[in-house]
N, C-alpha and C positions, 0 to 999 in steps of 0.2 A: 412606532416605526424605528425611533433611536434605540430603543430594547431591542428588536429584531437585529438591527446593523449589529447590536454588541453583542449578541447569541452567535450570528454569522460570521464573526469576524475570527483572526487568527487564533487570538486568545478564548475566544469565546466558545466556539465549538472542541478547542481542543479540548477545554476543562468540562466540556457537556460528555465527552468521549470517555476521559480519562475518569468521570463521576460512575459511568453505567459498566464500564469496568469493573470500578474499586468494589461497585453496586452488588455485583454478578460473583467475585470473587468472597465477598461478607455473605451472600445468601449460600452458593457452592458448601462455606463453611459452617453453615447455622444450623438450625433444626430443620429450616427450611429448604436443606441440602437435596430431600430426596424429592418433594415436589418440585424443586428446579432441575432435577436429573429426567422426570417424568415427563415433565412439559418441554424441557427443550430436544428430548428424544421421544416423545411423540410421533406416531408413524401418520402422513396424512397422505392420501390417496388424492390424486389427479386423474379426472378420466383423459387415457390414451397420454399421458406420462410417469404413470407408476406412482409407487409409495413411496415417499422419502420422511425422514426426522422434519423437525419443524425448522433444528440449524441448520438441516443441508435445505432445504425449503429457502430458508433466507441468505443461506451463503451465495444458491442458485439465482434467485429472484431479486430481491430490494439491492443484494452487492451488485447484480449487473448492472442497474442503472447508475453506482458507484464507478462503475470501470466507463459506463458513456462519461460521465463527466472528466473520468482522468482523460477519455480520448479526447474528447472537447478541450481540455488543456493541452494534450502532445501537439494537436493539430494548429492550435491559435502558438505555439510556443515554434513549431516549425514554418509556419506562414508571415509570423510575424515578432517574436521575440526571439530569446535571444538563438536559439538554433535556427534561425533564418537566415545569420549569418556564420557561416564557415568558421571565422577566426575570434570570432566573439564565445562559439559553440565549445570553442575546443576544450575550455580551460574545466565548465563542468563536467562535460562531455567525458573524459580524459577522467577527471572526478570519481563520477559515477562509476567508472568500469571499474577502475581501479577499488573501490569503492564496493563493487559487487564480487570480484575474484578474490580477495583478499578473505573476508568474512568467510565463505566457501572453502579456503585450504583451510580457516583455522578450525573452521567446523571437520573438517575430515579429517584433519592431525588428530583431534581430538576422538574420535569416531572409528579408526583403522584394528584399534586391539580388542579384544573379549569384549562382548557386550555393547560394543559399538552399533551404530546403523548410519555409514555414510551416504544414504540413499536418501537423507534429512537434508542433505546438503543446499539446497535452494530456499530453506527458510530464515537465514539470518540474510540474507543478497539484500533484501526493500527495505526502502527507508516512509515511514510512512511520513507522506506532506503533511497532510494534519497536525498533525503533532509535533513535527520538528519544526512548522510557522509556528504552532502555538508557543512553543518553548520560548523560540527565538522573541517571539513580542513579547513576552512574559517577562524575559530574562535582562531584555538587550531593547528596550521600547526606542531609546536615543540612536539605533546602530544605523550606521550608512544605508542606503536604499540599496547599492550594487551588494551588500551581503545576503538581504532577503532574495532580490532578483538572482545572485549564485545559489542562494539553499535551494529555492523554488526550479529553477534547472535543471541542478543537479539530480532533484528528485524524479523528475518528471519523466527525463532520463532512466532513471535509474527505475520508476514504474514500465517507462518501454522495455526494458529488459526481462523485468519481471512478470513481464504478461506474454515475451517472447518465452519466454519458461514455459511457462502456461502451457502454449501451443505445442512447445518438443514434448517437452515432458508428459503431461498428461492429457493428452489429447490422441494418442497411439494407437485405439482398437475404434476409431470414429468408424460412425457408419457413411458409402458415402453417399449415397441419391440426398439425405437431409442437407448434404454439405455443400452438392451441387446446388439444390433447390436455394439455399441459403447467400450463397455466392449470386442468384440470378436476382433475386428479391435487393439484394446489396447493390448491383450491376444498374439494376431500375429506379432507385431511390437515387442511387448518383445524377441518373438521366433526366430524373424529374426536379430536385433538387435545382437543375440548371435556372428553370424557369424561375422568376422573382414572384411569381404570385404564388409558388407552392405552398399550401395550407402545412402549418405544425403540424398537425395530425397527421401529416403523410409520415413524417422520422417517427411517430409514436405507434402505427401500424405497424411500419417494417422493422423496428424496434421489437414489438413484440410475437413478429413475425418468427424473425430469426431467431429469438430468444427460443422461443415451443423447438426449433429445427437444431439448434442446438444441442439442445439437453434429448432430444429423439437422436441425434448422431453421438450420443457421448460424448461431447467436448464443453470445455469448461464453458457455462454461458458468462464470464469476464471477459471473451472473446468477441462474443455478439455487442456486447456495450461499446467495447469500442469500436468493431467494423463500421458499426452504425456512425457511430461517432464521426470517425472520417471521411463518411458521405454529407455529413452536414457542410452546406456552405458557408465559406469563409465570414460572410455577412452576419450569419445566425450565431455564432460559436460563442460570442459572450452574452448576446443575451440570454440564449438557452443555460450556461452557465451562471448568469445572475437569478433565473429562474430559479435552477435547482438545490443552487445554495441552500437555501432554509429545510429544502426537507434532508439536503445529506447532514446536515450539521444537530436538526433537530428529529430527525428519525431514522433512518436509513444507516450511519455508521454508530449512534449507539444504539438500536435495535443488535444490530451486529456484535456489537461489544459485549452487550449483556448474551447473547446466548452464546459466545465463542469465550469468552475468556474467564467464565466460572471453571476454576478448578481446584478440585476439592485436595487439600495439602492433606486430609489423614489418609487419603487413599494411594498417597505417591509411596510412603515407608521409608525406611530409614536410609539415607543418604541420598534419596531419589536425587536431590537437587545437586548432586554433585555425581548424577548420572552419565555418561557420555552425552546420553542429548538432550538433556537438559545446560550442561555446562558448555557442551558445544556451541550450542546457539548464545546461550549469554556470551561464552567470551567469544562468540563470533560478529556479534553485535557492540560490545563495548571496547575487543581489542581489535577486531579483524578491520571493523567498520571506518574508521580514523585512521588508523594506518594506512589504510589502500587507499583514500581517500588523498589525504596529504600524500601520500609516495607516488600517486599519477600526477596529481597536480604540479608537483615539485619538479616531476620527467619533464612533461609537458613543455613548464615554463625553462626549463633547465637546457631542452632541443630547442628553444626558440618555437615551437607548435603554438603556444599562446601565451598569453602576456594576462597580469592582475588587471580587472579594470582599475579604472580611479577610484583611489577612497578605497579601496579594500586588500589592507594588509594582514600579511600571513599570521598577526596574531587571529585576527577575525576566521580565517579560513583553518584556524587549528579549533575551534569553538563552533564551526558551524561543522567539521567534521567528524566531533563526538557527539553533534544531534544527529548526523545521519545513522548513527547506530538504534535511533528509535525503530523499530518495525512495526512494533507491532500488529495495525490494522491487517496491512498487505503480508507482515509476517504468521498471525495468525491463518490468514485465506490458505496461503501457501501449505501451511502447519494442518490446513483442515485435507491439502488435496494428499502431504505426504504422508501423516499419520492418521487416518480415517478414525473418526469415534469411538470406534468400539478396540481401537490398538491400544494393545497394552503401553505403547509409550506417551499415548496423546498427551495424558497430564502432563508429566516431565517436559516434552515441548513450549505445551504452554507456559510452565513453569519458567523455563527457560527463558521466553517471549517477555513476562511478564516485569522478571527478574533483570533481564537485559535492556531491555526499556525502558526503563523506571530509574537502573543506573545509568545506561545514556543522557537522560536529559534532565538528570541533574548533573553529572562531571559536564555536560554543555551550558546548562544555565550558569553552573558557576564560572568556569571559565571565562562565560561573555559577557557576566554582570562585572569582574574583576578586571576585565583587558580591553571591552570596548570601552571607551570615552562616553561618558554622557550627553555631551553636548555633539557628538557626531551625527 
């Protein structure tokens, strides 16, 4: 049981994430590059939902019930942490945006001359929680409690925006009787939800109800996970997220890692990495990411809109704001819906992801191992 808590925990799943990565990126590159090309692009057939690769399989499938749990956090973070209140909200809140626009112009700066593709632009925006709690306990295990509860926020945040993407962005040729039928199935799980005696199995039908109605209307099923998500009653929210813990940590996002993040570097060529978007996204992630960050934060506090909690100074919040530059997980998702598999730029993306990431959170761990206090 104490093995489980520390596979689950901050640290533990990040470094289970960041293992099936490094994993996917050493095989990408080995002999065993073309059997990992083979099986993770594997075409597998669904009756009455088509063929798809095995990644877009699990990007569709095991990541939705990733996006139920982010919902399960938006909703427990709106009902009852800290965006429940107004002026408590404001200071990550403010964060994140700034935090998501920022990374986005430097990616386009980056992107507007020859050879550019500013249509990339919504892949450096998320910060992925995982990874920047893992950091953060890894690096900073002494730091204030109000630092993890502003990282933890900020992201969450900053996940609602990036699944607001989701919906403009790539969700555009839906079909709609699916979306109807899908909205009514959601409409009824709210109404039965009411009742205290409703059986779990009811959110795990219309869970994967709407999921099949999704992917038949063409819209991203990270959509379904969390509508669903926000029909769950207030009562349910942590335990259903104490539930799911273990399998997103120990299968669910590095399943995802290993078949999203292998990319093969002999096939980028020569300066790939210093591609428009490959470089866009890294410095959109390590310079956009912090900058926007602190520059809302500082408006924010600077109009009076919100105030530091206690215990958490602007060195802390210059250290939590170059972990938001990690993306990866949510960065890659993004990455799978703007550059499809078979684009000529997907490597360099992920490249980019991979690159940007990896120096995120380490200028963040060092940072916070150097400027938080130990005994804080």
């Amino acid at each position: 049981m104490k093995a489980l808590q520390r596979l689950t925990s901050d640290a533990g799943s990040g470094l289970i994430v960041a293992g099936a990565a490094l994993l996917a990126v050493i095989v990408a590159n080995s002999p065993l590059s073309g059997a990992y090309a083979a099986a993770t692009g594997a075409s597998l057939a669904v009756p009455g939902l088509g063929a798809h690769s095995l990644a877009d399989w699990i990007k569709e499938g095991p990541m939705a019930v990733f996006f139920f749990v982010v919902g399960l956090e938006i909703k427990h973070e709106l009902r009852h942490g800290e965006l429940a209140s107004w002026h408590r909200a404001m200071l990550p809140a403010a964060a994140a945006i700034g935090g998501m626009i920022a990374p986005a112009a430097v990616y386009v700066a980056l992107n507007l001359g020859a050879g550019g593709h500013p249509e990339g632009w919504p892949v450096p925006v998320a910060t992925d929680i995982a990874f920047a709690l893992a950091a953060l306990a890894i690096a900073a295990p002494g730091a204030h409690p109000s630092l993890r509860l502003f990282l933890l926020t900020l992201a969450v945040v900053d996940d609602l925006g990036a699944v607001a993407l989701i919906a403009v962005l790539y969700s555009q040729s839906a079909a709609a009787t699916p979306l109807i039928l899908s909205a009514l199935v959601l409409a009824a799980t709210a109404l039965i939800g009411r009742w205290r005696g409703t059986p779990g199995a009811v959110f795990a039908v219309a869970f994967l109800v709407v999921l099949v109605l999704m992917i038949k209307a063409g819209v991203s099923t990270s959509l379904a996970g969390v509508a669903v998500a926000l029909m769950v009653p207030d009562r349910r929210l942590q335990s259903y997220q104490q539930r799911l813990a273990p399998w997103m940590a120990l299968l669910v996002l590095p399943l995802f890692a290993f078949t999203a993040a292998g990319v093969s570097f002999s096939g980028l060529g020569d300066g790939a990495l210093l591609a428009p978007v490959s470089l866009g996204v890294a410095a959109g992630l390590v310079i956009g990411k912090p900058l926007g960050v602190l520059a809302a934060a500082a408006l924010a506090c600077g109009l009076g809109l919100a105030a530091r909690p206690a215990g958490l100074q602007w060195r802390d919040i210059v250290g939590a704001s170059l972990l938001c530059g990690v993306g990866f997980t949510m960065s890659l998702y993004l990455a799978a819906l703007a550059f499809p598999a078979d684009s000529a730029h997907a490597g360099q993306v992920k490249a980019g992801i991979l690159a940007g990431s990896v120096a995120a959170a380490l200028l963040g761990g060092l940072v916070l191992r150097r400027m938080v206090p130990k005994s804080a």
